[in-house]
C-alpha positions, 0 to 999 in steps of 0.5 A, a space after each residue: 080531468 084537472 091536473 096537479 099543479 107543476 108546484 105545491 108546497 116546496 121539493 121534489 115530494 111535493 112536485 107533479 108533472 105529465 107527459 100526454 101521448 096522443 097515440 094511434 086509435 084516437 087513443 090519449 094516454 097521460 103518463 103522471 110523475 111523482 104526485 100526478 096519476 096516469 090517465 088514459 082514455 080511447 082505443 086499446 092501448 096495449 103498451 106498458 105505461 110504466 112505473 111512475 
């Protein structure tokens, strides 16, 4: 997986960012924000991501 860079081209519009949780299960969940993609691979993960 290749993740948007932090910067591409000027503005928020144009930004992306992640968070990555490691959670139990040996389950990884990426939550993207503004122009990142949510991603999760593993275990069940039964927890709402949530709006990006």
């Amino acid at each position: 997986m290749t993740l948007k860079a932090a910067v591409e081209g000027t503005g928020p519009e144009n930004n992306a960012y992640a968070l990555v949780d490691l959670l139990p299960g040996d389950a990884i969940r990426v939550t993207g924000f503004r122009r990142e993609r949510d991603h999760r691979w593993g275990g069940p993960v039964k927890e709402s991501v949530g709006p990006t």
